[in-house]
C-alpha positions in Angstrom: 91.6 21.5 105.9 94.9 19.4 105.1 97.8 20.0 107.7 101.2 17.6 107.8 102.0 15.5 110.5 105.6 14.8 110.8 106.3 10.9 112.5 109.2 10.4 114.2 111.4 7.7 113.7 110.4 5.4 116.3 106.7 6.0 115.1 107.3 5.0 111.5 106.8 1.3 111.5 103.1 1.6 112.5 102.5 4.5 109.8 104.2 2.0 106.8 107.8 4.0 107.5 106.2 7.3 106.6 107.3 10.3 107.9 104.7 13.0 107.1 101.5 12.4 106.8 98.7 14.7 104.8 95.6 14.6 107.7 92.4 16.4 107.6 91.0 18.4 111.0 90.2 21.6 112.2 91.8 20.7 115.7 94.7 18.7 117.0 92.8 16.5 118.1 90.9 15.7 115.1 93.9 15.7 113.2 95.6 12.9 115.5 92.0 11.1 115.3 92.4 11.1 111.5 96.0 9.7 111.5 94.7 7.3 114.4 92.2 5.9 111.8 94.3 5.4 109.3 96.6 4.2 111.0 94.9 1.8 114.1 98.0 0.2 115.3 99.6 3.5 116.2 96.6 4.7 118.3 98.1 2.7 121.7 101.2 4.2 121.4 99.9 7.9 121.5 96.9 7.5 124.0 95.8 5.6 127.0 92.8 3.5 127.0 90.5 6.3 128.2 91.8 8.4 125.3 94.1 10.7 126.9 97.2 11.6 125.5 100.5 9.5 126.9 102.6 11.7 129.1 105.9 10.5 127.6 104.4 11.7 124.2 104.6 15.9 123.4 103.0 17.5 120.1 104.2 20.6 118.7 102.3 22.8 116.6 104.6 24.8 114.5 107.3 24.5 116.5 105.2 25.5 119.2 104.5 23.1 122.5 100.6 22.9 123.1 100.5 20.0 125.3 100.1 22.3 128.3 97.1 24.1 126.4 94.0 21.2 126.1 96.2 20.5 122.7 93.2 18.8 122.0 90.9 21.5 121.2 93.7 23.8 119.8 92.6 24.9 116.3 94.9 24.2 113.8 95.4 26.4 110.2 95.6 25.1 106.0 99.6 24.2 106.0 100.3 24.0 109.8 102.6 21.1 110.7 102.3 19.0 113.5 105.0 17.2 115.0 104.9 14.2 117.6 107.9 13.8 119.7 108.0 10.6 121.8 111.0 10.4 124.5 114.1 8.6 123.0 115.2 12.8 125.4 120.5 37.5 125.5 123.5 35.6 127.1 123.5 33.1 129.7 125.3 33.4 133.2 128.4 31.7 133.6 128.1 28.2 135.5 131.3 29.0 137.3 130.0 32.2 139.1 133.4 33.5 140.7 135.3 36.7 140.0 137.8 37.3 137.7 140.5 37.9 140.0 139.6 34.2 141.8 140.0 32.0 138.6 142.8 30.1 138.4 145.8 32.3 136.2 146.8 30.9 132.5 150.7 29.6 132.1 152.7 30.5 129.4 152.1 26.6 127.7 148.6 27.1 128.8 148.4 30.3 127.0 150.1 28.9 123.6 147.8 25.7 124.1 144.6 28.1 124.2 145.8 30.9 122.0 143.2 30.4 119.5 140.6 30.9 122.1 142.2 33.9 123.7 142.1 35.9 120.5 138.3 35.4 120.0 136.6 38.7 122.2 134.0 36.4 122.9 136.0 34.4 125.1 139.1 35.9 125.8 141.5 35.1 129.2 138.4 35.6 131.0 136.7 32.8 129.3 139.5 30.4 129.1 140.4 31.4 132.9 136.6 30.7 133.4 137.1 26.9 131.4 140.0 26.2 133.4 138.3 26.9 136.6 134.9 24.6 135.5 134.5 21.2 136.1 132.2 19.1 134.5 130.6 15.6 134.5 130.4 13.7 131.5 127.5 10.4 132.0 128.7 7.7 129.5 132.1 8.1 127.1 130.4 5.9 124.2 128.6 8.0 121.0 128.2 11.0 122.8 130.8 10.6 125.2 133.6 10.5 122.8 133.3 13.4 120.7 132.4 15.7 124.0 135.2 14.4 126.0 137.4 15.4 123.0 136.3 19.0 122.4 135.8 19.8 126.1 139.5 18.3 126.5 141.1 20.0 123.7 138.8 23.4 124.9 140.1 23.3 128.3 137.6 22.5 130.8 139.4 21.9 133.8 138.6 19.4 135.4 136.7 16.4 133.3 134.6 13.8 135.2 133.8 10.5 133.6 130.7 8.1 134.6 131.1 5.0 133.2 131.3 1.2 134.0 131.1 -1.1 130.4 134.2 -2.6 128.2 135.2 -1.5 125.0 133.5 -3.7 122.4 134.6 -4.1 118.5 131.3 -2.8 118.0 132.0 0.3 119.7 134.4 1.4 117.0 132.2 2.8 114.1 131.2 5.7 116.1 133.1 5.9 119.7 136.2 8.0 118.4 137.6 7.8 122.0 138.8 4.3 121.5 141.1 2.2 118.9 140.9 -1.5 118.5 144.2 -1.8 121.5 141.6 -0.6 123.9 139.4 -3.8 123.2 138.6 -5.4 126.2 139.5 -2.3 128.7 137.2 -0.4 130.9 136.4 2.3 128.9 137.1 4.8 132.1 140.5 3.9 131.7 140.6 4.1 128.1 139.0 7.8 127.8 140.7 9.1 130.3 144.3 7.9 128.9 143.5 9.3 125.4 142.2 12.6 127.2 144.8 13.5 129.0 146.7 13.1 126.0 144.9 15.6 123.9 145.6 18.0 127.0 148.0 17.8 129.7 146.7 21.0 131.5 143.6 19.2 132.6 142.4 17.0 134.9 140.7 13.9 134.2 138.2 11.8 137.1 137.5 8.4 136.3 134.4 6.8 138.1 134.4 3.1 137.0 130.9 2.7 138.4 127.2 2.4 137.6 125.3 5.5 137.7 122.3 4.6 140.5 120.4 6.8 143.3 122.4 5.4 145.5 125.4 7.3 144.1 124.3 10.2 142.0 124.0 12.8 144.7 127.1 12.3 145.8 129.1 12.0 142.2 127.1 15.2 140.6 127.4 17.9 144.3 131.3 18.9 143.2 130.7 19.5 139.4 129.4 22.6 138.1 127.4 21.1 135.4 126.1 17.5 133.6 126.3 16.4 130.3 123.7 13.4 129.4 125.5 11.0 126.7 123.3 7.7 127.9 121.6 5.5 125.9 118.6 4.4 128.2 116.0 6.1 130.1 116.4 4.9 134.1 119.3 6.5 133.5 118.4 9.8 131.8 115.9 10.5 134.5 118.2 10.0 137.2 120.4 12.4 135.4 117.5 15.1 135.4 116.5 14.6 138.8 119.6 14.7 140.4 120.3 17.9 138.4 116.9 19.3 139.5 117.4 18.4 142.8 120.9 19.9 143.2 120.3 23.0 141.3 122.9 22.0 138.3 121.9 22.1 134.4 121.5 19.0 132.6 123.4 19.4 128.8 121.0 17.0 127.3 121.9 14.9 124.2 119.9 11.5 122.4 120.3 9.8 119.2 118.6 7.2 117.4 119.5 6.2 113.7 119.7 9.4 111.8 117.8 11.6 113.9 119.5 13.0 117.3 118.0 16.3 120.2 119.8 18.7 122.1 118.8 20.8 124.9 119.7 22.5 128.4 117.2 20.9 130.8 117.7 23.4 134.1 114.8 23.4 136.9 116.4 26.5 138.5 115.7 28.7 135.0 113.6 27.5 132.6 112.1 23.3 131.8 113.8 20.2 132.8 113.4 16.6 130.8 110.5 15.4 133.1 108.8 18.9 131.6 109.0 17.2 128.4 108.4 13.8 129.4 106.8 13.6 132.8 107.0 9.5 131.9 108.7 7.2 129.5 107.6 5.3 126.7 106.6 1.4 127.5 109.8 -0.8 127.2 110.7 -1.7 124.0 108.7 1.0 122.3 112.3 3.0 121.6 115.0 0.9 121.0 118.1 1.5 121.9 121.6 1.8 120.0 122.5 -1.9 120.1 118.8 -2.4 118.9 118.0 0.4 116.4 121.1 1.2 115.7 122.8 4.6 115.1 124.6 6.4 111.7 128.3 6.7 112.8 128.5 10.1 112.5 125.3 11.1 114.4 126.7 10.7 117.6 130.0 13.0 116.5 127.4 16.1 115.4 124.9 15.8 118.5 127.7 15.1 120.7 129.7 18.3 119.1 126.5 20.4 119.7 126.3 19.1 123.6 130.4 20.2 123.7 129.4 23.8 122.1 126.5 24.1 125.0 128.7 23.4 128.0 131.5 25.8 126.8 128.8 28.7 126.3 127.4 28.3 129.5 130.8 28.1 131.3 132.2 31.3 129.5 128.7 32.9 129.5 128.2 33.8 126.1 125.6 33.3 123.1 122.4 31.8 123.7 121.9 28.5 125.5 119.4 25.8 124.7 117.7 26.3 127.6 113.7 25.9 127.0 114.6 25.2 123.5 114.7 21.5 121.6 116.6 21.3 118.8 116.3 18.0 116.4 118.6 17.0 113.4 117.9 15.1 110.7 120.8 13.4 109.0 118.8 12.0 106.5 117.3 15.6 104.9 120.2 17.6 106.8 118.1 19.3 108.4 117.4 21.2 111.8 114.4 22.3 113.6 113.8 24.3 116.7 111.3 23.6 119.3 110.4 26.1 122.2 109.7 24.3 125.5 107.5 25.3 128.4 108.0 24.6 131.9 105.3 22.3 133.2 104.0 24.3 136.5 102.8 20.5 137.4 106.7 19.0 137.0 106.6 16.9 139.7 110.9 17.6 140.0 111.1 21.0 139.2 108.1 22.6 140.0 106.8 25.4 142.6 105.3 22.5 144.9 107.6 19.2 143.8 105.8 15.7 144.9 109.5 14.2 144.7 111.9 15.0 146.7 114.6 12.6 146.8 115.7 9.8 143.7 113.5 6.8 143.5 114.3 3.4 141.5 114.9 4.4 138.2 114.4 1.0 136.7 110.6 0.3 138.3 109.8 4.1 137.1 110.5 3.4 133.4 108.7 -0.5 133.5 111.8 -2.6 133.4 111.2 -6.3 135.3 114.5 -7.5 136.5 115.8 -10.2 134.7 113.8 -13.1 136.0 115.2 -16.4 137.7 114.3 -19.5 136.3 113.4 -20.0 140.4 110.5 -17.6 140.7 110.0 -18.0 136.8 110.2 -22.1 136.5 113.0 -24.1 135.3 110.9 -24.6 131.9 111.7 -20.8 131.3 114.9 -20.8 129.7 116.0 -23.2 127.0 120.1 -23.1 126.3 121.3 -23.1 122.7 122.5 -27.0 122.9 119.4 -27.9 124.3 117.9 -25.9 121.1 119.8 -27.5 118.6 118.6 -31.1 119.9 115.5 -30.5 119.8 115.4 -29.2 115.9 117.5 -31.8 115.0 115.2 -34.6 116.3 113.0 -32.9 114.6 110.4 -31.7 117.7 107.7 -29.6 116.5 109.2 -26.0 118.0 108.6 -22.3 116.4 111.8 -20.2 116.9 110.4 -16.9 117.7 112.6 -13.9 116.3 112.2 -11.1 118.6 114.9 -8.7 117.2 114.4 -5.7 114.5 114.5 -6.0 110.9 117.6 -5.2 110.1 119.0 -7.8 112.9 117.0 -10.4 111.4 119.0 -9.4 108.0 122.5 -10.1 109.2 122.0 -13.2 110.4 119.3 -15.6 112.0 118.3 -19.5 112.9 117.2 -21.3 109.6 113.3 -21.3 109.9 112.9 -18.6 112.2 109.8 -16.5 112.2 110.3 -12.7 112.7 108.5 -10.9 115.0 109.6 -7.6 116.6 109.3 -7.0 120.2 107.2 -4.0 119.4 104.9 -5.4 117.3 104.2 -8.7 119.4 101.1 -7.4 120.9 99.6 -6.9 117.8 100.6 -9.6 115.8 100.0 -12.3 118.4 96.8 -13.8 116.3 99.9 -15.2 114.1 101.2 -17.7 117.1 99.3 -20.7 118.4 98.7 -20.6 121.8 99.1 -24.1 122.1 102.8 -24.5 120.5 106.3 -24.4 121.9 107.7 -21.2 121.1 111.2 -20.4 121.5 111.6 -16.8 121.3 115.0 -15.2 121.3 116.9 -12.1 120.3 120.7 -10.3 120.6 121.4 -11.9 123.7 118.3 -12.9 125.8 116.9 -9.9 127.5 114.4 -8.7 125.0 113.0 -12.3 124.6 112.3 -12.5 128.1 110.6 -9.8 128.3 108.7 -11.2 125.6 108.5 -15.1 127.0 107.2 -13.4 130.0 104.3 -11.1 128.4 103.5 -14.1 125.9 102.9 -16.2 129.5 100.8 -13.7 130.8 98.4 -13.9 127.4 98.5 -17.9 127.6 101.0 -18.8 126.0 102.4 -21.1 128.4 104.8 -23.3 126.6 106.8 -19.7 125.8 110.8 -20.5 126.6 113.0 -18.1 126.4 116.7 -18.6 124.4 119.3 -18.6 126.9 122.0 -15.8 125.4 120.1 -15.5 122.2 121.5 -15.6 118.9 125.1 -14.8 119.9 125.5 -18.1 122.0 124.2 -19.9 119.1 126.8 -18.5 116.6 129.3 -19.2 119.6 128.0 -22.6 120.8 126.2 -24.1 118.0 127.0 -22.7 114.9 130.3 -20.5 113.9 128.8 -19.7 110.2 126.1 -17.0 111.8 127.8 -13.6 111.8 128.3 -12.0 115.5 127.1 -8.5 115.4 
């Protein structure tokens, strides 16, 4: 029998950028052995060697999680739908559990400021006393920072907690509403919190000009109420969910990639938290981030909206909150879909019987080498951009190894280079001699080391890695190759 299975976006290079695909089977598991077969390269990103599903990949059948139910053997219906979702990542009771007569009282500016919301039964002075009272802590103040710092602002959340540590960047600009080209150059702490307190004066705003790490979460997250997740990498999003799990505080939950962004309420204390979706994440370089995908300017405004709606409902205790439910937007079709999630009675954060108890390095979890020294590495590891441009010009027998994506490679690149993504290098490495000088490089030098250093492990060992990558050698060598 024919059932669809829909690829996500991530997925789509291996199945020739498709994103549904017609399969026969009368299980899930035949059904993923039939795309599988058609498609070989995608089989290693799915399942181990033994053939066991990969933890940091969930299928849904109809909307319904069956991981948790030997989704193998599940039997599956003419015209079901299967979806893969790879990590990328009645009324509710109010996070702020004091009485009414406790909250802090409205002012007559306050009152005009919030009239709006006061009107509306569903939130009321009770609500907006409850908002006022809340305080909340925003991870990152890029995509999804911006547009949720500026609707919990404007709403009233009282007190607004910002977790951030990088530089406005030109780049920034298409899609970080926060910030205007004057804040170039500034922390961007300094810069949301400025603009913030100038949408609303009857609020107070926490900068934290530092790095998110174990060493520090505990202590930053214990005096909020809640955690919104606007990151862009995965160390850092499971930090975020197990320091939530740990200290007993829901985890608003927001990705985007390209056109295609999720939402959720991961909460241990009442209902699934992320690891329940994705007890581990995907191999590096598998799911690219924002500075390597790239992102539709807008995404980041609708899924970072959604996150905004979330907090405010839980604070004031209305609707229905995305707590064990997964909602995904398309941009592309305009198009949502729900997902219902179960809690994994395995989790090893959230569980009955938890086998971790305290936060662990983030960075070693998810498969990420440090950034290796050209001591423990050799000094033949790194090659710098001059150095580069010598060599070619004598006219030494070198293969520039692209590393980047696509779309990278189409805005600019070093005359003769030869295009391989990151992802794809373990597939494609019958195309490299194992005997040449290969000098891979990409944005800026981190994801050609980590390719210099798996291309050295194969045999490759004349692999050197590109000191600063493409944007030194528009900077240093030549001025005519767009910066990106």
């Amino acid at each position: 029998m024919s059932i669809t299975i829909q690829i996500p976006t991530p997925l789509r290079r291996f199945t020739s950028e498709q994103g549904e695909v017609q399969v026969d089977g009368a299980t899930v598991g035949e059904a993923l052995t039939s795309l599988t077969d058609r498609f070989p390269t995608l089989r290693r990103h799915l399942y181990t060697d033994d053939g066991t599903l990969r933890s940091f990949v969930n299928i849904f059948l109809n909307d319904e999680d069956v991981r948790h139910l030997k989704s193998a053997q599940t039997p599956v219906a003419q015209g079901d739908t299967l979806v893969i979702i790879p990590s990328i990542a009645g009324g509710a009771p109010t996070v702020a559990e004091s009485e009414t007569e406790t909250l802090p009282g409205l002012n007559p500016a306050e009152i005009r400021h919030y009239s709006r919301h006061l009107i509306m039964p569903e939130i009321g002075t009770a609500g907006q006393r409850k908002l006022k009272a809340a305080k909340v802590l925003m991870i990152g103040t890029g995509g999804l920072g911006s547009p949720l710092g500026l609707y919990l602002a404007a709403a009233g959340v009282g007190t607004l907690g910002l977790v951030d540590f990088d530089v406005v960047d030109e780049t920034n600009l298409h899609r970080q509403v926060l910030f205007s080209n004057k804040d170039v150059g500034r922390p961007k702490t300094e810069a949301a919190a400025e603009r913030l307190r100038g949408i609303n004066p009857h609020i107070k705003v926490v900068a934290h000009d530092t790095r998110l790490e174990s060493a520090n979460a505990l202590d930053l997250f214990k005096d909020y109420d809640l955690v919104v997740d606007g990151t862009d990498n995965f160390p850092t999003r499971y930090l975020v969910n197990d320091a939530c799990v740990m200290l007993g505080k829901p985890n608003v939950y927001g990705s985007i990639f390209r056109f295609e962004g999720q939402v959720s309420i991961f909460w241990g204390a009442q209902g699934p938290c992320y690891r329940c979706l994705f007890p581990e994440p995907p191999p590096p370089g598998l799911v690219p981030s924002c500075a390597e995908g790239g992102v539709l300017g807008v995404l980041p405004g609708i899924i970072g909206s959604l996150q905004a709606n979330e907090v405010i409902k839980l604070i004031a205790g209305v609707g229905d909150p995305l707590i064990g439910r997964l909602v995904l937007f398309d941009a592309l079709k305009m198009k949502f879909r729900e997902l219902k999630l179960r809690k994994d009675p395995n989790c090893p954060v959230c569980s009955d019987h938890p086998t971790q108890r305290e936060l662990i390095d983030y960075e070693q979890f998810c498969g990420i080498a440090p950034p290796p020294e050209s001591a423990t590495m050799g000094d033949d590891f790194e090659m710098s951009v001059q150095e580069l441009k010598r060599r070619l010009d004598e006219g030494q027998e070198l293969v520039v190894l692209d590393v980047r994506n696509p779309p990278e490679y189409e805005i600019c690149r070093i005359e003769g280079s030869k295009l391989i993504p990151l992802g794809e290098l373990q597939d494609r490495l019958g195309e490299l001699d194992p005997a040449a000088t290969i000098v891979a490089h990409c944005h800026h030098g981190g994801r050609s080391a980590q390719a210099v250093q798996f291309l050295r492990q194969m045999g490759f060992d004349r692999a050197i890695n590109l000191a600063g990558g493409i944007d030194k050698w528009s900077v240093n060598v030549d001025r005519s190759v767009p910066r990106y």
